[in-house]
N, C-alpha and C positions, 0 to 999 in steps of 0.2 A: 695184267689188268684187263684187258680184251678178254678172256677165258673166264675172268670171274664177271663181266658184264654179258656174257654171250648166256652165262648159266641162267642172271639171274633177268633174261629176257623171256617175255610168254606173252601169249595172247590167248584171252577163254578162261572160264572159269575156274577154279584147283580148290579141293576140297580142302577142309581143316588139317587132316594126316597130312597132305602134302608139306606143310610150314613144319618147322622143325619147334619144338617147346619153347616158349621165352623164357624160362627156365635154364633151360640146358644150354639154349644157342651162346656161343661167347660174344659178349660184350665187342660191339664195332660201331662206328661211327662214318658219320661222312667224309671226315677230312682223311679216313686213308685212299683213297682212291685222288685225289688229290695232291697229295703228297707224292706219287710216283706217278703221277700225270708232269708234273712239274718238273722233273729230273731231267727230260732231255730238254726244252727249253733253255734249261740254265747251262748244258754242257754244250748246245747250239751257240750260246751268247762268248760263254768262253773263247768258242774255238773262230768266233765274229771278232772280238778281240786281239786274236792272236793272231791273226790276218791284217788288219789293219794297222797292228804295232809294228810286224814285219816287211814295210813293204816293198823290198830286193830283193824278197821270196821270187815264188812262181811266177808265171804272169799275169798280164792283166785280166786274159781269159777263163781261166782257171778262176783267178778271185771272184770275177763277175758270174761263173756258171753255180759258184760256190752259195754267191749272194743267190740268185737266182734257186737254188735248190733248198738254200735256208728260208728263204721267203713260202716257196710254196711249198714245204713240209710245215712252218710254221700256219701256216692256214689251213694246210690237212687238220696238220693236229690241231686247231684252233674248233674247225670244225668238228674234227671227234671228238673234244673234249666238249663241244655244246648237245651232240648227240647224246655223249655220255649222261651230262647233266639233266636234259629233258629226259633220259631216262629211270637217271635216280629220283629225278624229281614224281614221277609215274609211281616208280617204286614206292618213294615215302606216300605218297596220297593213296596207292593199294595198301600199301599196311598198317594205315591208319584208318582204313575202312575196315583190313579186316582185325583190328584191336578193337575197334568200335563195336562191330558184329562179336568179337570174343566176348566185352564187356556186358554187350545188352543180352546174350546167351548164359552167363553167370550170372546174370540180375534174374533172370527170369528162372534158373534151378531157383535161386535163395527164395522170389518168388514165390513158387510153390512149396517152398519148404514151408514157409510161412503161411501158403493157403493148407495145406496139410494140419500143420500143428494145430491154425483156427479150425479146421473143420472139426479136429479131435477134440477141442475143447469146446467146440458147438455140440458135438457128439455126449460128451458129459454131462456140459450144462442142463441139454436137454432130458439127458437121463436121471441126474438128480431133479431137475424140476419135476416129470414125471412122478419118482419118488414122492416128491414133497405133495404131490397133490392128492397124488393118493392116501398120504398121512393124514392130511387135512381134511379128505373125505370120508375117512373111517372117525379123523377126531368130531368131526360135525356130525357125523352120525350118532358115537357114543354122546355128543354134548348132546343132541335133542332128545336120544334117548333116557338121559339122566335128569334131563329137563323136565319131560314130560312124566316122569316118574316120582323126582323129588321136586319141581321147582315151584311148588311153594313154602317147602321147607328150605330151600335156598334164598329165597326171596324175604324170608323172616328173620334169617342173618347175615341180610346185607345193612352193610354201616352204611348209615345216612346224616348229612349235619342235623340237629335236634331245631326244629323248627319253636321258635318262642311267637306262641300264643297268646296275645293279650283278650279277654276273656270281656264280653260287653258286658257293662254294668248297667244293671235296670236304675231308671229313676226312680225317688223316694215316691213310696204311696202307702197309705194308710189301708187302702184294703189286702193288698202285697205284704201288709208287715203283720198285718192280723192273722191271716192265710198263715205265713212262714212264721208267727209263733204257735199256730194250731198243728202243723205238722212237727215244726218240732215237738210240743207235749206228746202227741202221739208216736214217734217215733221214740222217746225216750221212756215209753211206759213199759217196752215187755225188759230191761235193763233196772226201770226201780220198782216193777217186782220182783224181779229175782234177787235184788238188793233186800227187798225188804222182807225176802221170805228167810235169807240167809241171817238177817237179825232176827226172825223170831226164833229159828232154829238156834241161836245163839242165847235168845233171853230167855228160851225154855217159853214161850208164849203157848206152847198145846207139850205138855209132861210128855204125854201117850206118842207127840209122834218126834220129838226131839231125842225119847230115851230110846227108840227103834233105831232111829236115824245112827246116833251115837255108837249103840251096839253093833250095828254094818260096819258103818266104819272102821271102829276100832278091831274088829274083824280081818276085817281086808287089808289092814294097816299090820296086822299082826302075820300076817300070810304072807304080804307082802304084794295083794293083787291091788293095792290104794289108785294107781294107773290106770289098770284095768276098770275097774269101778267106774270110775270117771268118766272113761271113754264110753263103757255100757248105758251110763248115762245123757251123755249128749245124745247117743244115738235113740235112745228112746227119746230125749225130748221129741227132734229132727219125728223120731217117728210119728209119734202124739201132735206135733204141727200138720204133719200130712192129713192125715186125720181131720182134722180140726179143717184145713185148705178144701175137703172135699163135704165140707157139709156137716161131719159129725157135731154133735155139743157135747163137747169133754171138756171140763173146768176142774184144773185140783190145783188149790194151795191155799198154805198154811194157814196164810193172813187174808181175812175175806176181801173181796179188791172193793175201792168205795168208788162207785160210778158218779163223775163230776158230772153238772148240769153242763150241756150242750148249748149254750146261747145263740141265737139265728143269727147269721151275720146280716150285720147293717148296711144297704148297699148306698146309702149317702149319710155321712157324717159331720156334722159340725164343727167347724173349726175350734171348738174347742174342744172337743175330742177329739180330733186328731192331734192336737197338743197334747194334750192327757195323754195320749197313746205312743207317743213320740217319747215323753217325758217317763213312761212308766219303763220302755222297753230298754233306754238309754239307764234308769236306774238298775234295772237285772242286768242288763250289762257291765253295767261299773261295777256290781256287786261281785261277779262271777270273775271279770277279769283282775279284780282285787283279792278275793281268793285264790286264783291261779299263779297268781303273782308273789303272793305269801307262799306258797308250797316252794316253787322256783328258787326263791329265796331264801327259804330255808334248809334247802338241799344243797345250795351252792355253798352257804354258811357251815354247813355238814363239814363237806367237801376240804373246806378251804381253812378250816382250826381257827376260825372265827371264835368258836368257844370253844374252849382245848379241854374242857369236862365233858364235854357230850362227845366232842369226836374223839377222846381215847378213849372213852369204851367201846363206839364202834369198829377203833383199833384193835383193842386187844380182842374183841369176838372174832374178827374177821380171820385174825391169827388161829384163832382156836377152831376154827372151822375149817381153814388149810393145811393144819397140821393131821385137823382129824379124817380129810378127805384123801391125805395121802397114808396116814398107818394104817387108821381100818378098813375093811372090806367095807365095796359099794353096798353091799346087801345090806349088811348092818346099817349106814350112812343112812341108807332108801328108811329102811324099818325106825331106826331113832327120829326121824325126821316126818316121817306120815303120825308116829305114837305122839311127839311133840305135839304138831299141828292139832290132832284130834283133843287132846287134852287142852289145851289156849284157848281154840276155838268152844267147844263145849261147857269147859268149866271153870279156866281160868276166868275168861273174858265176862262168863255168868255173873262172878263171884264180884269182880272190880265195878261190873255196871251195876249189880245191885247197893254195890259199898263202897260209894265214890271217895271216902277217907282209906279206904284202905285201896282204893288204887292210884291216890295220891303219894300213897309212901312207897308200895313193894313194885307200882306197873314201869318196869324202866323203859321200856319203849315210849309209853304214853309221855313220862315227865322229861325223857329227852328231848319229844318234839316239843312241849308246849315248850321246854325252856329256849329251843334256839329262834335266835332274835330273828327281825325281818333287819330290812334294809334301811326302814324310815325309824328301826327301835334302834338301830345303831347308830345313827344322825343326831336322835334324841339324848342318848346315854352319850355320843361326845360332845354336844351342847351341855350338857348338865357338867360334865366333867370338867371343861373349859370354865364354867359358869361357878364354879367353886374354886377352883384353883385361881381365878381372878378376884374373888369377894375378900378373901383375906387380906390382900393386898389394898384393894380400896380401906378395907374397914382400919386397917392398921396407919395410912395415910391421911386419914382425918380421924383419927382418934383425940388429936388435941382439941378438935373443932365439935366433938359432940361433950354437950351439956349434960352435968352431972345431974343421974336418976334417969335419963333421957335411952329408951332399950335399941336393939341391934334394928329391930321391926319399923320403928320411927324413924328414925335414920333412913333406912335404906328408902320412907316412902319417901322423904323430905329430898331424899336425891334425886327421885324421877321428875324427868321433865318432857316434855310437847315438842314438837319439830319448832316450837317459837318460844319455847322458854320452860321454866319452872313451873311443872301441874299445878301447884298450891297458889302460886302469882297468876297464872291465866284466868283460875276460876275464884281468884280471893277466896281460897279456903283454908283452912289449917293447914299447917305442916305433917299432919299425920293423915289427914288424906291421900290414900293414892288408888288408881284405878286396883282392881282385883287381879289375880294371876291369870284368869279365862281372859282380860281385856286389857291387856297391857298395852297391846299397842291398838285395840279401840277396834270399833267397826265401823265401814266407811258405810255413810247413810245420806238420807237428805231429810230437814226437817221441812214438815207442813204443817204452816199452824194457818190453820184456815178462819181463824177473829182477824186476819190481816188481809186487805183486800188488794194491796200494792203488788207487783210484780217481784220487786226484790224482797219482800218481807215476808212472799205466800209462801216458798218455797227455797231454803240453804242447805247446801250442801257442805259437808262438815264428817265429823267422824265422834261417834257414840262411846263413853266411857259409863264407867260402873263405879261406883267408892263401897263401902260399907254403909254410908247414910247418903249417897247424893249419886243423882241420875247428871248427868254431865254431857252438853255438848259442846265440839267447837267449831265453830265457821270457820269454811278453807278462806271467806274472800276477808276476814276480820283482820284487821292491822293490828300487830305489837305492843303499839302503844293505846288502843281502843277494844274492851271487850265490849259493846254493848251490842253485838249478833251473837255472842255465845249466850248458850241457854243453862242453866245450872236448877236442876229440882229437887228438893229433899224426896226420899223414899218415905217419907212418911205423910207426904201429904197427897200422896196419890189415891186417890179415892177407888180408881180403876183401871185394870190391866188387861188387854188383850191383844191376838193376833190379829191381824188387818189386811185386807184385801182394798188396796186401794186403787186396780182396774176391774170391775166384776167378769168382764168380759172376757179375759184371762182366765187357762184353768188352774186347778191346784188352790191350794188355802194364801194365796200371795207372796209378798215377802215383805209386811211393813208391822209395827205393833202401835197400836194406840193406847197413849196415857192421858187418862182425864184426870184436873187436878180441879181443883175447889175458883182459882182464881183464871179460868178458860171458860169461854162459853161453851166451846167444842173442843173434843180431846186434840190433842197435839200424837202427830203420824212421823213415826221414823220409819218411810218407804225407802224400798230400792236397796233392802240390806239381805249381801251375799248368804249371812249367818245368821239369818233371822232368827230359826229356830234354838238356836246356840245361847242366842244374846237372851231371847223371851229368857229361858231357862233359869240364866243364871240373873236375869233383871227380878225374875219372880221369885226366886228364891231368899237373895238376898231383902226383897222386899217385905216376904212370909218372915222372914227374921228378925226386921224391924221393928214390924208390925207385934212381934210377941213379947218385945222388951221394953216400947217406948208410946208413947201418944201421939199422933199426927200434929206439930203446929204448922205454921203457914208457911206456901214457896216462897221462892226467892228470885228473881231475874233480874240479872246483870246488863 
């Protein structure tokens, strides 16, 4: 024990070699040293025991020197067992210094391994960064150079969201609408001349230059240059406008052009032309969008086997012109179809405008279009449909109730009746009076009978009918059971008939007509009617008809 305490005594420093590996060293502890520190002790106590059990033994001197020897070996050794300790205890706190030093010497390899590896990968980083920057700097170069090269043609196919523009609308002005219908004529002139030149070239209007024309053509149609033609044409126009933009005076065509009077514009207007002007521009309008609306219509009706005789023929052509675009040669197709065109246009279309019965029977183009309906003849044709398909039923259901001798005509008038009853009971007149087919259901009017100076008597509002002998109104404010605001006039005692203007101040010819009869100081005014011209029409006709079968006796009012 002493030998292994004396080894592991030192004083001064001792390098790492010195310590043996903690590895290798074997496994010890503190309690051996211990453990054979204790043995004599325990073989002292015994042998204290074995004296004191015996005491006939030795003598008393010997026990006492013995005691005496135990005593102070046991405090020796009491003593070197405390050296011992202060010195393992040394020992432990050196080797836990130098584990501590072992450990923060391994921290500090791992340490650097770790500043190593970061520096490697700083090392990298930086060199691909590098890398990338240089990429970026040759890419920014080529982009400015591609930029500055293409970028407005880059710039012209960049997608944009499409921005909606609401577009200002001028206010309405009479010198504004005058202006924009004088541009447009002008704008739509060099279009109906050439319109109008390609009809005369079609009605043979100058022999001399139709039969030239004709023989080019049918030429270049034969040749097969009809395209060509065409295009050498436009370019001459284009050339001849040049021309024409720099001053020259070159004028050719067929039809000699008629130069319309240029009217000065007016730079203040009267209110009642700028009505008039309002009123004229708004009828060329309805005229034009009524026309555009029938074509529309009539295509759609094409389309859609509305009438299944017009559109199977454009069936079965259409077939014959797909069959024949796929077996024969283009060239042929090209050549049939320019020699076609030259002949229709030249001398078919001559032939039908000059002989309008014979382009009623052989022109199938022409009598396809007039035949297909519009949209308001189809509404007509199922009114009518409906309207027959119901009359036999009525006529059959009161068959017991019409009087014998008594015709289908008379009947059906004695059926009609007013939003307030029976036509014949409103106006006590026959049973075989009834308004006419044009006014069946009346025109809404006001009547002005101006020999009445009261306010409800100058002026009623009512609704205008027609008979065959009697002029017929009815007051909207007249009760059921009292006619005497309805006004009822024979057509033959009308002395005099015209249209009526009953604001002058207003432009256009009005919208009212006055009847003078024999028993009126002053004619009687149905103003304020939608269909004025409608009603005169068919009031003066039917009156012209009277007037040639019968004699005038005296009105009559209810």
């Amino acid at each position: 024990m002493l030998k292994r305490l004396d080894k592991i005594r030192f004083r001064g420093p001792r390098t790492r070699d010195d310590f043996p590996d903690l590895g290798e060293s074997p496994p010890a502890s503190d309690s051996e040293c211990n453990d054979e520190m204790q043995l004599k002790p325990r073989t002292a106590l015994r042998e204290m025991e074995d004296a004191l059990r015996d005491p006939a033994g030795s003598g008393s001197p010997t026990m006492a020197a013995a005691i005496q020897d135990y005593q102070r070996s046991e405090s020796e050794q009491l003593s070197e067992v405390k050296g011992h300790l202060e010195i393992a205890l040394l020992e432990k706190h050196f080797l836990q210094e130098e584990l501590r030093k072992l450990r923060e010497e391994t921290n500090v390899d791992l340490l650097r391994q770790e500043l190593e590896r970061e520096r490697s990968k700083r090392m990298e980083l930086e060199q691909k960064m590098n890398e990338k920057q240089q990429k970026e700097v040759w890419s920014s170069r080529l982009q400015k150079w591609l930029y500055e090269r293409f970028g407005d043609y880059i710039e012209d196919f960049r997608f944009q969201p499409e921005e909606s523009t609401v577009e200002a609308e001028e206010p309405l002005s009479a010198k504004r609408l005058t202006e924009n219908m004088r541009r447009l004529k002008r704008g739509a002139r060099p279009v109906t001349n050439f319109l109008r030149n390609l009809s005369a070239l079609s009605n043979w209007h100058s022999v001399y230059t139709s039969a030239i024309a004709f023989i080019i053509y049918m030429n270049a149609a034969w040749h097969g240059w009809a395209v060509p033609m065409f295009l050498f044409l436009a370019i001459l126009r284009l050339s001849l406008n040049y021309l024409i933009a720099r001053g020259w005076r070159i004028q050719w065509s067929i039809v000699p052009e008629v130069s319309e009077p240029m009217e000065p514009p007016k730079e203040d207007l009267t209110v009642s032309e700028k009505f008039q002007l309002v009123l004229d521009v708004a009828q060329k309008a309805q005229n034009l969008f009524g026309k555009m609306a029938d074509v529309l219509e009539k295509i759609k009706n094409l389309f859609m086997w509305v009438q299944p005789e017009s559109t199977r023929k454009l069936y079965i052509g259409m077939w014959v012109a797909f069959i024949s675009s796929c077996v024969l040669p283009f060239k042929l197709v090209g050549f049939m179809m320019g020699v076609y065109a030259g002949i229709k246009f030249f001398i078919i279309d001559f032939l039908f405008k000059s002989c309008p019965k014979l382009r009623d029977k052989y022109d199938t183009p022409y009598i396809v279009w007039n035949s297909l309906p519009t949209d308001p003849q189809l509404k007509e044709r199922t009114n009518a449909t409906v309207s027959r398909r119901v009359q036999p039923v009525v006529s059959r259901g009161s068959l017991a109730t019409i009087p014998s001798g008594m015709s289908r005509e008379e009947e059906t008038g004695r059926s009609h009746s007013t939003k307030k009853g029976a036509f014949h009971e409103i106006f006590s007149l026959p049973e075989s009076e009834r308004p006419l087919a044009v006014c069946e259901n009346g025109w809404r009017c006001c009547l002005i009978n101006r020999d009445r100076k009261m306010p409800t008597d100058y002026i009623r509002n009512g609704v205008l009918y027609v008979t065959e002998n009697y002029l017929c109104f009815e007051s909207s404010s007249s009760k059921s059971s009292s006619s005497k605001k309805n006004k009822v006039i024979k057509l033959v005692d009308i002395t005099d008939i015209q249209k009526y203007k009953v604001l002058s101040v207003l432009p256009g010819s009005g919208m009212g007509i006055s009847i003078a009869t024999p028993s009126t100081q002053k004619p009687l005014v149905f103003g304020a009617m939608m269909h004025r011209d409608e009603a005169f029409e068919a009031i003066f006709t039917q009156y012209m008809k009277i007037l040639t079968t019968s004699k005038p006796p005296a009105s009559t009012e209810l």
